[in-house]
Biopython code that builds the backbone (N, CA, C, O; Angstrom):
import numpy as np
from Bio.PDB.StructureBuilder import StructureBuilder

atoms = [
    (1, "UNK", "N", (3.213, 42.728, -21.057)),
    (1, "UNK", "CA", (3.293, 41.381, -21.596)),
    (1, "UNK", "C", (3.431, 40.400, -20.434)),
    (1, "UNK", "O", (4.442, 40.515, -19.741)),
    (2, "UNK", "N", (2.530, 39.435, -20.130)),
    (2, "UNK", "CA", (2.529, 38.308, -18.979)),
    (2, "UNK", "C", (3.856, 37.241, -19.507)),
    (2, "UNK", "O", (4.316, 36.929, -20.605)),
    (3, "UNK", "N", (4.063, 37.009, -18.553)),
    (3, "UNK", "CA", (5.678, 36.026, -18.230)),
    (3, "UNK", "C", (5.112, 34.939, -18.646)),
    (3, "UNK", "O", (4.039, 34.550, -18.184)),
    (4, "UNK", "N", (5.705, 34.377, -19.483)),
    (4, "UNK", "CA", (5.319, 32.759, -20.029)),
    (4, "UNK", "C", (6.147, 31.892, -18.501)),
    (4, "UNK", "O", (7.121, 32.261, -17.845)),
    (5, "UNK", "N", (5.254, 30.637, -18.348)),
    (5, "UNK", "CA", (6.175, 30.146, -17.331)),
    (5, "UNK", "C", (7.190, 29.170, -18.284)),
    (5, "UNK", "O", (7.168, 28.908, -19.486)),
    (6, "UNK", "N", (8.070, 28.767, -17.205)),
    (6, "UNK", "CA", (8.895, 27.547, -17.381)),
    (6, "UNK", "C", (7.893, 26.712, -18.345)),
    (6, "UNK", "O", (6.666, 26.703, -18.442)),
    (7, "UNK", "N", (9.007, 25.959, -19.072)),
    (7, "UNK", "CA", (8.452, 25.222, -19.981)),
    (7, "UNK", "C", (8.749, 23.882, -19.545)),
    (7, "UNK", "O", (8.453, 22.892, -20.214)),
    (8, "UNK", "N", (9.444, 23.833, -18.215)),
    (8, "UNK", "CA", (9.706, 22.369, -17.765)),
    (8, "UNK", "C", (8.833, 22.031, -16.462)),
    (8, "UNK", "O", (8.118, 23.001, -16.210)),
    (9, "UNK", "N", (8.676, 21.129, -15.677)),
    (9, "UNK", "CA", (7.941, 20.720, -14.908)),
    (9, "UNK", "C", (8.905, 20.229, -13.982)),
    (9, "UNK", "O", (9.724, 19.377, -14.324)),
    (10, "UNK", "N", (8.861, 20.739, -12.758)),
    (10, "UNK", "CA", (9.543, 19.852, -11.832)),
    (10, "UNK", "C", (9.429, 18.328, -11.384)),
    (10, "UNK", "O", (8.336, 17.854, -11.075)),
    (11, "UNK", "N", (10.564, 17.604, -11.361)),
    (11, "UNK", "CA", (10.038, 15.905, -11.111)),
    (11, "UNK", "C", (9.293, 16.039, -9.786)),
    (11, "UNK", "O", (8.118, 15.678, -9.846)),
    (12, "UNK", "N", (9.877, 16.641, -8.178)),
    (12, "UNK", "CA", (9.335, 16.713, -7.477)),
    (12, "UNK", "C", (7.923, 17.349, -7.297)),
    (12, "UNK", "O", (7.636, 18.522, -7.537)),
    (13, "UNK", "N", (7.158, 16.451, -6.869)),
    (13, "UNK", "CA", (5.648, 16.978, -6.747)),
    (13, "UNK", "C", (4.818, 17.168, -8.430)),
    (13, "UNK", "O", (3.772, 17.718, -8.775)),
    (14, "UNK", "N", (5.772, 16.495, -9.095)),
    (14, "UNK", "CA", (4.462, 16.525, -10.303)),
    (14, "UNK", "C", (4.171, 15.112, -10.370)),
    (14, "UNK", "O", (4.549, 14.358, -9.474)),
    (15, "UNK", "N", (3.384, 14.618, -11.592)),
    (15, "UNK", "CA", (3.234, 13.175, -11.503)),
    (15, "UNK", "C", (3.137, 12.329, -13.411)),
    (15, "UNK", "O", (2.956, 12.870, -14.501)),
    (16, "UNK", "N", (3.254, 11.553, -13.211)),
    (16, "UNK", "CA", (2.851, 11.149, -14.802)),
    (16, "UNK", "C", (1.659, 10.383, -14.922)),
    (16, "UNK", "O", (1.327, 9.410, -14.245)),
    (17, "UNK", "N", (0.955, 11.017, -16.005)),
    (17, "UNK", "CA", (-0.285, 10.228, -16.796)),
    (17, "UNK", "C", (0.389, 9.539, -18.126)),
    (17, "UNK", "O", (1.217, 10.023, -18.897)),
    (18, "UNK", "N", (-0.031, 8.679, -18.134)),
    (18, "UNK", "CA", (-0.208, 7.011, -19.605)),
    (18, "UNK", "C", (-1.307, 7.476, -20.350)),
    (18, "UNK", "O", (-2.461, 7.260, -19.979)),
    (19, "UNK", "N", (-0.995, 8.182, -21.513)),
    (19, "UNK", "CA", (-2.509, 7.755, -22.626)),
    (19, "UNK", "C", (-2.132, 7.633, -23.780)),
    (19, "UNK", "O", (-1.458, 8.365, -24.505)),
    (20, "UNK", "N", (-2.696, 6.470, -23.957)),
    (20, "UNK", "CA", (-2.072, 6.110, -25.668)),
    (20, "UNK", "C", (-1.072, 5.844, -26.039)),
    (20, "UNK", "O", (-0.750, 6.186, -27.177)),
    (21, "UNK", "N", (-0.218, 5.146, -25.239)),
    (21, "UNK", "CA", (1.370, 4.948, -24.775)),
    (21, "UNK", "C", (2.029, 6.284, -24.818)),
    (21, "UNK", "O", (3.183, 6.401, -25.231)),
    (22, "UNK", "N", (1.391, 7.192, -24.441)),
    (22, "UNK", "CA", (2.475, 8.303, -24.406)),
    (22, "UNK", "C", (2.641, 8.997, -23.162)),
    (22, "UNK", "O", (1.591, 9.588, -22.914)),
    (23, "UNK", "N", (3.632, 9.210, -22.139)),
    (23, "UNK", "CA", (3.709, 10.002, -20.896)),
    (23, "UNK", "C", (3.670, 11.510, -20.880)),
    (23, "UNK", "O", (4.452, 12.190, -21.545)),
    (24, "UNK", "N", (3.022, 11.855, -20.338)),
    (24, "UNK", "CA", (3.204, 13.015, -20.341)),
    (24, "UNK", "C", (2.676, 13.517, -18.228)),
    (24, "UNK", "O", (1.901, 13.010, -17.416)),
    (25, "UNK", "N", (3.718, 14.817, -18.187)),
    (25, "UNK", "CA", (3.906, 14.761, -16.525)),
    (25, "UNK", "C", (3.229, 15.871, -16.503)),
    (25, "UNK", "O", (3.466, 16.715, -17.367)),
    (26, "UNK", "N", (2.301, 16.091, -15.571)),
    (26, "UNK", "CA", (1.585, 17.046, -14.930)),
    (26, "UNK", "C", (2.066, 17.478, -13.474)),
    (26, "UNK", "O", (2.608, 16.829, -12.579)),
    (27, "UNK", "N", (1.725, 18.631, -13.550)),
    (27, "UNK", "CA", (1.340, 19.077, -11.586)),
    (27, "UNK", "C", (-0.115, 20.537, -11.758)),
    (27, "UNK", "O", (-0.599, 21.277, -12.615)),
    (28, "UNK", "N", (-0.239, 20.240, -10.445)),
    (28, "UNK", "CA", (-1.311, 21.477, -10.085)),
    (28, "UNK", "C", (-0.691, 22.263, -9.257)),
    (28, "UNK", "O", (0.202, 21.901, -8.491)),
    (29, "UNK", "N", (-1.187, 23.527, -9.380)),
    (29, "UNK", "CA", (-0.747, 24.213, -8.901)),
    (29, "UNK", "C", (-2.106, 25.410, -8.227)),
    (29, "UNK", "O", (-2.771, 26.052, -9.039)),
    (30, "UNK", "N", (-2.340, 25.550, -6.790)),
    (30, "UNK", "CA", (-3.654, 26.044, -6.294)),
    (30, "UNK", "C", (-3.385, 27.928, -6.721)),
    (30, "UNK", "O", (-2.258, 28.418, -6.787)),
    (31, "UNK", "N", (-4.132, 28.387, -6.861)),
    (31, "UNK", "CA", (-4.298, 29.990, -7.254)),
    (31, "UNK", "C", (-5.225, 30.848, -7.248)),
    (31, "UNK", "O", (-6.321, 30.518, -7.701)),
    (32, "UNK", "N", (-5.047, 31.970, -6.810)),
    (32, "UNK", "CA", (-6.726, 32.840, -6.220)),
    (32, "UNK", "C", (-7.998, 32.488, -6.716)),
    (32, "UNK", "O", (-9.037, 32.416, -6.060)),
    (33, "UNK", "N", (-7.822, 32.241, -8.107)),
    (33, "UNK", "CA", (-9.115, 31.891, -9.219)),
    (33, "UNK", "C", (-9.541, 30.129, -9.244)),
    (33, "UNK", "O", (-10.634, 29.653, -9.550)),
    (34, "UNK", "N", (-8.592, 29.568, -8.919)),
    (34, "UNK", "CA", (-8.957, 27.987, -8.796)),
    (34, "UNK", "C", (-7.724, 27.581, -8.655)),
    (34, "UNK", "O", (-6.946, 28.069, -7.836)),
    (35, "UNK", "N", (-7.419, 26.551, -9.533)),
    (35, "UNK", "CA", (-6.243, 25.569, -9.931)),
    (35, "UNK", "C", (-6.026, 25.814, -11.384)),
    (35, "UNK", "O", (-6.785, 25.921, -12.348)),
    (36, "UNK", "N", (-4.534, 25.876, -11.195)),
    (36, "UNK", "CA", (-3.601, 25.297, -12.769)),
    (36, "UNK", "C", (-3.196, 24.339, -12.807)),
    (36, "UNK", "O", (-2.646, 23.805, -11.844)),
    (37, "UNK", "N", (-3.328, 23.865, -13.829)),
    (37, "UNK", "CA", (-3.158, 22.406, -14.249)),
    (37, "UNK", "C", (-1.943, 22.468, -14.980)),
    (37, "UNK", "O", (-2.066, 23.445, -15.719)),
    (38, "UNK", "N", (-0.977, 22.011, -15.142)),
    (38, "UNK", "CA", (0.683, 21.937, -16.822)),
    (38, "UNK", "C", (0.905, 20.954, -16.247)),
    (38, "UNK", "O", (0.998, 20.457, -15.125)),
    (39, "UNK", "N", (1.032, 20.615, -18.125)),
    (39, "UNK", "CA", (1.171, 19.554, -18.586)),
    (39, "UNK", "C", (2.463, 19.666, -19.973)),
    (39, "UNK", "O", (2.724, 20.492, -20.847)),
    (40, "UNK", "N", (2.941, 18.504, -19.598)),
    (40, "UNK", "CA", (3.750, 19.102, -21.137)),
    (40, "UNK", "C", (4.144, 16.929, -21.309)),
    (40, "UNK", "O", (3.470, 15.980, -20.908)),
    (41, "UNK", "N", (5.100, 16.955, -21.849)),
    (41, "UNK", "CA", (5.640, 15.660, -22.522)),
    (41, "UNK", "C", (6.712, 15.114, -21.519)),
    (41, "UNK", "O", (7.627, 15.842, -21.133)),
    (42, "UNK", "N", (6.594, 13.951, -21.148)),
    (42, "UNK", "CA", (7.346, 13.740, -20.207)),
    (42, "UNK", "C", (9.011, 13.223, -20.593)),
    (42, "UNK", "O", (10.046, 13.191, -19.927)),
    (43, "UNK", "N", (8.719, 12.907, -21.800)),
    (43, "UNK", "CA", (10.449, 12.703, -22.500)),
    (43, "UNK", "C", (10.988, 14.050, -23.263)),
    (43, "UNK", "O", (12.132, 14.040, -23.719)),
    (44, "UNK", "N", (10.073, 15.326, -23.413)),
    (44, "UNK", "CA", (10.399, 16.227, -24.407)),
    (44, "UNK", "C", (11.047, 18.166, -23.026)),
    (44, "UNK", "O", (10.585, 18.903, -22.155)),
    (45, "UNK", "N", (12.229, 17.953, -23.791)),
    (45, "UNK", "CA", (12.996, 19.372, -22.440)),
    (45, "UNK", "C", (12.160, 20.208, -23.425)),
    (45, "UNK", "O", (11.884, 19.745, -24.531)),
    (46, "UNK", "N", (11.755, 21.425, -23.047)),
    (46, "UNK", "CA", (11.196, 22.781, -23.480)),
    (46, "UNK", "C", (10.361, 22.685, -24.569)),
    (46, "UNK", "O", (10.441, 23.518, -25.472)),
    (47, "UNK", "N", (9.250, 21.412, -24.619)),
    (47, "UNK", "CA", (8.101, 21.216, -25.430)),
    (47, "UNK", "C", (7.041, 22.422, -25.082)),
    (47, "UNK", "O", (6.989, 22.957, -23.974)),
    (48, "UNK", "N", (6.283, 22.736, -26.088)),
    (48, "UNK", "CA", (5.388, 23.510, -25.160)),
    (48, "UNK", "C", (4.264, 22.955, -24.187)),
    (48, "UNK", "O", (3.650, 21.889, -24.229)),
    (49, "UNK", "N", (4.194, 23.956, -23.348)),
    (49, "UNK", "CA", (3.013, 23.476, -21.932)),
    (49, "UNK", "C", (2.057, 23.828, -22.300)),
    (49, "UNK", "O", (1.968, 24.792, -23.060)),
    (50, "UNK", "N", (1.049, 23.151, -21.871)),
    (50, "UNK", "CA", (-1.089, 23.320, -22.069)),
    (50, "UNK", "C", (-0.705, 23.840, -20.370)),
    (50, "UNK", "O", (0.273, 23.557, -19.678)),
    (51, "UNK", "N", (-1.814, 24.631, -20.088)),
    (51, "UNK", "CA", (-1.914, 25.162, -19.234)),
    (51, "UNK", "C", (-3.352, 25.371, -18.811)),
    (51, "UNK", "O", (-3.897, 26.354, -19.314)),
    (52, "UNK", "N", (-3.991, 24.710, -18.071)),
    (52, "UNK", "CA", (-5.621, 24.539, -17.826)),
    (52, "UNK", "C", (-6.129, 25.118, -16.535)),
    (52, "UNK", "O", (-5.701, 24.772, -15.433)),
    (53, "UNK", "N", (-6.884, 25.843, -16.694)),
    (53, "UNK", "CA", (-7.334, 26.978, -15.532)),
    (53, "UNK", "C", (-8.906, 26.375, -15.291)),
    (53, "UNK", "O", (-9.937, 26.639, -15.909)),
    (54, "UNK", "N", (-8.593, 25.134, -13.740)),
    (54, "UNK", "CA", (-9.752, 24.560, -13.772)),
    (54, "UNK", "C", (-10.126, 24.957, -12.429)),
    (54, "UNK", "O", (-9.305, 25.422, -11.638)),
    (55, "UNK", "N", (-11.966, 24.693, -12.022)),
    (55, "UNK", "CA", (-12.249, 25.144, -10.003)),
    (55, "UNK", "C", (-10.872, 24.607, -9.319)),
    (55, "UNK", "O", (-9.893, 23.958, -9.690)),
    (56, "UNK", "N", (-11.290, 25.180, -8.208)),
    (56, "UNK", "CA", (-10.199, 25.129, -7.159)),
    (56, "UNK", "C", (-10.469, 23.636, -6.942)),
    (56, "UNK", "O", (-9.498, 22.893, -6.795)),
    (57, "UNK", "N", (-11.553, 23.204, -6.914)),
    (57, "UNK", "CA", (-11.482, 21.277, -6.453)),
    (57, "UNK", "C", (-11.259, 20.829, -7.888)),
    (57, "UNK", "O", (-12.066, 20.960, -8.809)),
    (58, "UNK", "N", (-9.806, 20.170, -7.961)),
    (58, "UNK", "CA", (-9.351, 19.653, -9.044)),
    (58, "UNK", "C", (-10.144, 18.400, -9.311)),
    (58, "UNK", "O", (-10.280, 17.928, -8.182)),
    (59, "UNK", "N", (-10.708, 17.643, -10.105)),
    (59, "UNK", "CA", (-11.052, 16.172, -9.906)),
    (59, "UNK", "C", (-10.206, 15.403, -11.046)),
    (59, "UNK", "O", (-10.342, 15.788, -12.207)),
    (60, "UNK", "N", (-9.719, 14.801, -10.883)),
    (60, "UNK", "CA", (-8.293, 13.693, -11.586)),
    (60, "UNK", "C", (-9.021, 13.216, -12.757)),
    (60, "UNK", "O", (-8.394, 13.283, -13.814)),
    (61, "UNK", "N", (-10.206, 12.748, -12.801)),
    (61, "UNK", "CA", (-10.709, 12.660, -14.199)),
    (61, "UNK", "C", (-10.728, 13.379, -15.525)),
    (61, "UNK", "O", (-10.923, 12.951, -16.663)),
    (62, "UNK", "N", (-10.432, 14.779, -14.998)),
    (62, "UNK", "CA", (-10.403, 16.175, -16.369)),
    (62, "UNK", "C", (-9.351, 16.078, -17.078)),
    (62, "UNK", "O", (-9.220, 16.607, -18.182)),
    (63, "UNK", "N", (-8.110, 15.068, -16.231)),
    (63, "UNK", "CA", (-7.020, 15.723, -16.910)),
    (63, "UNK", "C", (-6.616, 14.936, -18.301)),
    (63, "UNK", "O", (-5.703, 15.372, -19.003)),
    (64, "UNK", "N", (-7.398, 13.678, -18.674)),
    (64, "UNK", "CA", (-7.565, 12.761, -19.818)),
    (64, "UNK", "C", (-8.019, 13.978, -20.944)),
    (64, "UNK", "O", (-7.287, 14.265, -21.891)),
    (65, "UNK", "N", (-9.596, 14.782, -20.646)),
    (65, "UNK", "CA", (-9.723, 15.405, -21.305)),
    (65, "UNK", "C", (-9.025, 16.895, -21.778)),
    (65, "UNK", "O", (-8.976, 17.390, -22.904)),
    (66, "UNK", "N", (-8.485, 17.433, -20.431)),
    (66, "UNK", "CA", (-7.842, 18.233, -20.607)),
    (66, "UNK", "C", (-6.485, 18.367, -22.412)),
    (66, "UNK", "O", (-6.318, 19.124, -23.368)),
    (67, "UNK", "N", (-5.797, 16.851, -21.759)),
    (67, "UNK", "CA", (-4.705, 16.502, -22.747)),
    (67, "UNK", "C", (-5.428, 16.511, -23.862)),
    (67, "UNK", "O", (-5.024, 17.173, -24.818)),
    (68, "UNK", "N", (-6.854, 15.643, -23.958)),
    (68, "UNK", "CA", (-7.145, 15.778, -25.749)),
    (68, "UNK", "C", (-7.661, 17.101, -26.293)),
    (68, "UNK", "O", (-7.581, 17.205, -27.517)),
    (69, "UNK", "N", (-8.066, 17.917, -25.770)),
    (69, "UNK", "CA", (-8.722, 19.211, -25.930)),
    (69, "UNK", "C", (-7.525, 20.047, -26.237)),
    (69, "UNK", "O", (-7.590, 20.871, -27.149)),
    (70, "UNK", "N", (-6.524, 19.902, -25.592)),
    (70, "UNK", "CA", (-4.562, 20.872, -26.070)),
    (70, "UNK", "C", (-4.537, 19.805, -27.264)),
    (70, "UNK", "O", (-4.345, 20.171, -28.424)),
    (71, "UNK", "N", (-4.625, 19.224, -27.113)),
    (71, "UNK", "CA", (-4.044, 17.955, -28.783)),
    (71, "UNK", "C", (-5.043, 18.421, -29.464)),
    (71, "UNK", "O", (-4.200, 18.807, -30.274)),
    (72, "UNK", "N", (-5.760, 18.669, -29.799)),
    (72, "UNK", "CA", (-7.589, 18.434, -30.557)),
    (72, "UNK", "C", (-7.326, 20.452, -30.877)),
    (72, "UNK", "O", (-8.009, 21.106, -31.666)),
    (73, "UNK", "N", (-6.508, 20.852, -30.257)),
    (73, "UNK", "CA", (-6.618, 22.750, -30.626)),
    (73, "UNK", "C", (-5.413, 23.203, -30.351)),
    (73, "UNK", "O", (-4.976, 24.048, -29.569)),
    (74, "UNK", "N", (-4.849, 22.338, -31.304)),
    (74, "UNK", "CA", (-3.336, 23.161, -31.774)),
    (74, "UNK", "C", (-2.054, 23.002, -30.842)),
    (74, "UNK", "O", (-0.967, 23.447, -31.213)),
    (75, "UNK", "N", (-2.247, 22.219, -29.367)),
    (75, "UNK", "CA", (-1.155, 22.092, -28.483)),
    (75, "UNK", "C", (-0.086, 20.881, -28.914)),
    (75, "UNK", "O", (-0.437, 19.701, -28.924)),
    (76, "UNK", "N", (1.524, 21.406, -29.336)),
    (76, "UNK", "CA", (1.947, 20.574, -29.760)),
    (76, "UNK", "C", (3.378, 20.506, -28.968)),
    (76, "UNK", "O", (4.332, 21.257, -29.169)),
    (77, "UNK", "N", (3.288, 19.065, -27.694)),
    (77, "UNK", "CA", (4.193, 19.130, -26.612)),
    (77, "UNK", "C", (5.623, 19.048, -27.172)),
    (77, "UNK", "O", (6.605, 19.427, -26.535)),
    (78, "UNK", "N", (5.670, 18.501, -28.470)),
    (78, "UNK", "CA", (6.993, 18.333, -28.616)),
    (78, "UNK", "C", (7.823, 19.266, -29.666)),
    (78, "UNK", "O", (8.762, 18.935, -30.390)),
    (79, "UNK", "N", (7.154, 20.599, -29.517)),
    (79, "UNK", "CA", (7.690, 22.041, -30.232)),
    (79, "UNK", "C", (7.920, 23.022, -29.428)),
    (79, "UNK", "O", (7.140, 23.250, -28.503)),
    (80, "UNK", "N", (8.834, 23.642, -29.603)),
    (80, "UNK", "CA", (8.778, 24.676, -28.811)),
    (80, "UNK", "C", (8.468, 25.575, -29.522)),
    (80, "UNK", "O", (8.602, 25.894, -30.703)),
    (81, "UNK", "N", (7.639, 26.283, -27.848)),
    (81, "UNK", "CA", (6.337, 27.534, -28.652)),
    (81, "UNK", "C", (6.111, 27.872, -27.249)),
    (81, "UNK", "O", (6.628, 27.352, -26.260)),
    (82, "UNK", "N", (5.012, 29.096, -27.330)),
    (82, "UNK", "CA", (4.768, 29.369, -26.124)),
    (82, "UNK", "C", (3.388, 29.009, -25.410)),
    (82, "UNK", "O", (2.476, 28.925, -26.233)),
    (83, "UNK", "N", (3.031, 28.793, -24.203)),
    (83, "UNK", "CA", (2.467, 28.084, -23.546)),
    (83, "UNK", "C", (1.176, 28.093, -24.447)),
    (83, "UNK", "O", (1.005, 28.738, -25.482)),
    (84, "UNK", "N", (0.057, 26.983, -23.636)),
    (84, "UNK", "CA", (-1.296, 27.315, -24.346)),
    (84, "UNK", "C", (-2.705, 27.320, -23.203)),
    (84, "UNK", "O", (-3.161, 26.364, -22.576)),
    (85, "UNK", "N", (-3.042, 28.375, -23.212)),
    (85, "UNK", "CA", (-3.745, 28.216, -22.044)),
    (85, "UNK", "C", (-5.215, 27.592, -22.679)),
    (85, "UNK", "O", (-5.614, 27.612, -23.843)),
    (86, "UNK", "N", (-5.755, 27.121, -21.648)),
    (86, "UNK", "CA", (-7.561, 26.649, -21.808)),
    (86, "UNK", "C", (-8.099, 26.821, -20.642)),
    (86, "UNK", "O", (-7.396, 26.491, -19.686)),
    (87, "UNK", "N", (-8.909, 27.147, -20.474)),
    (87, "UNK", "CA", (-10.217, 27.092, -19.475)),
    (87, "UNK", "C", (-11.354, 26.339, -19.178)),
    (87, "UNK", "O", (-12.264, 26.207, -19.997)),
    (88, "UNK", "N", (-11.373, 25.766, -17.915)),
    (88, "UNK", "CA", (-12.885, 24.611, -17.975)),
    (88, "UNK", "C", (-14.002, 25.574, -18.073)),
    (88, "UNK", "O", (-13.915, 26.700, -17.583)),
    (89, "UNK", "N", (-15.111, 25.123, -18.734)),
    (89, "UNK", "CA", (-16.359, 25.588, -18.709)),
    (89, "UNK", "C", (-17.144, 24.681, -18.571)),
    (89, "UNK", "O", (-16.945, 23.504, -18.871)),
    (90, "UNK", "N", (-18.521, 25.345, -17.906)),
    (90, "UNK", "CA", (-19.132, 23.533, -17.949)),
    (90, "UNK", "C", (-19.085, 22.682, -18.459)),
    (90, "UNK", "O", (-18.913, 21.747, -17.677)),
    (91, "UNK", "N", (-19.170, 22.229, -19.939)),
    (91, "UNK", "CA", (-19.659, 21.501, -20.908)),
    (91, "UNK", "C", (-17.623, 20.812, -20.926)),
    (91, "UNK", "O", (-17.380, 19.616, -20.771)),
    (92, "UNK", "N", (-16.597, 21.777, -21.122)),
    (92, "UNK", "CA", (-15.753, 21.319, -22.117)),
    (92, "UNK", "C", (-14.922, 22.620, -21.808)),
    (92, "UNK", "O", (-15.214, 23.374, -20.880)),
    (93, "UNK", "N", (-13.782, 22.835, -22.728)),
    (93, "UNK", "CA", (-12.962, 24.003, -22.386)),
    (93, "UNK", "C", (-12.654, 24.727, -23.335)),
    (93, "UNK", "O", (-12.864, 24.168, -24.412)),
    (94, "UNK", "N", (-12.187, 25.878, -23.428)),
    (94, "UNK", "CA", (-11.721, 26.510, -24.256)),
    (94, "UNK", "C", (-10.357, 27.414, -23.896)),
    (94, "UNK", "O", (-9.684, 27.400, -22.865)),
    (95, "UNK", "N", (-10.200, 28.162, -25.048)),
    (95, "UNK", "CA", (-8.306, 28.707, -25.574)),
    (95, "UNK", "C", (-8.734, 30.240, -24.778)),
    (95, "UNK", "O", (-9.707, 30.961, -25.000)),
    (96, "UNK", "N", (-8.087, 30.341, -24.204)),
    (96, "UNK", "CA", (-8.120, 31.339, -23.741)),
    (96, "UNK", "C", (-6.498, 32.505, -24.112)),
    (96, "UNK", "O", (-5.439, 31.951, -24.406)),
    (97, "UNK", "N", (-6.580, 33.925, -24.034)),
    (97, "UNK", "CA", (-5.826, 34.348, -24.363)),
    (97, "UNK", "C", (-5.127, 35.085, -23.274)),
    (97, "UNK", "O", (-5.916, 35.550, -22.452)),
    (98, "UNK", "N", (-3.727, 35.350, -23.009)),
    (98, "UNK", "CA", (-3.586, 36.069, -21.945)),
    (98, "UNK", "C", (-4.300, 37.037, -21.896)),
    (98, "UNK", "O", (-4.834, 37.623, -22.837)),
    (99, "UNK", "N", (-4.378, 37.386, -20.180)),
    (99, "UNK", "CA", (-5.687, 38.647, -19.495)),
    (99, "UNK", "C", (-4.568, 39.862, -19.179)),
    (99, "UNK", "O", (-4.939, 40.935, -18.704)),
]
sb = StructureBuilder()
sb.init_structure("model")
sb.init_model(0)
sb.init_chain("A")
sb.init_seg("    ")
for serial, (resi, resn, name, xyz) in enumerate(atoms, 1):
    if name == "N":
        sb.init_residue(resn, " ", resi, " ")
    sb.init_atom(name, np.array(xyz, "f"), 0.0, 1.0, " ", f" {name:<3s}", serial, name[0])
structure = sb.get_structure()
């Protein structure tokens, strides 16, 4: 069984995105396969995290879509639950299940 991570985000070195008046704090994190992306609610302790497994060159524009694609398929920051992973694919992303 794979280790769910932390469900919190460190203040240091993460950052906050504004959409739709709502904050929510991200960081990346670099990893053999590319970059992870978590994200969770920036006012909510142990909401669950979206977790986005995008190329290693992150580009700051994905992460708008990233958030609606966890909102839009079941990611709900201010429950606790366990993480939700997605994956970029060309087009758009999808749910991926632990490997």
């Amino acid at each position: 069984m794979a280790r769910q991570p932390r469900k919190s985000i460190p203040q240091k070195g993460s950052k906050i995105i504004c959409l739709d008046d709502i904050q929510y704090r991200w960081i990346a994190y670099a990893t053999q396969k590319g970059t992870e992306v978590r994200v969770v609610y920036n006012e909510v302790i142990d909401g669950q995290m979206l977790i986005a497994q995008v190329p290693k060159v992150f580009d700051l524009r994905w992460l708008e879509a990233i958030i609606d694609f966890g909102l839009d398929n079941g990611w709900d920051p201010a429950q606790d639950a366990d993480a939700l992973t997605i994956r970029k694919t060309k087009e758009s992303y999808r749910i991926i299940t632990d490997e």
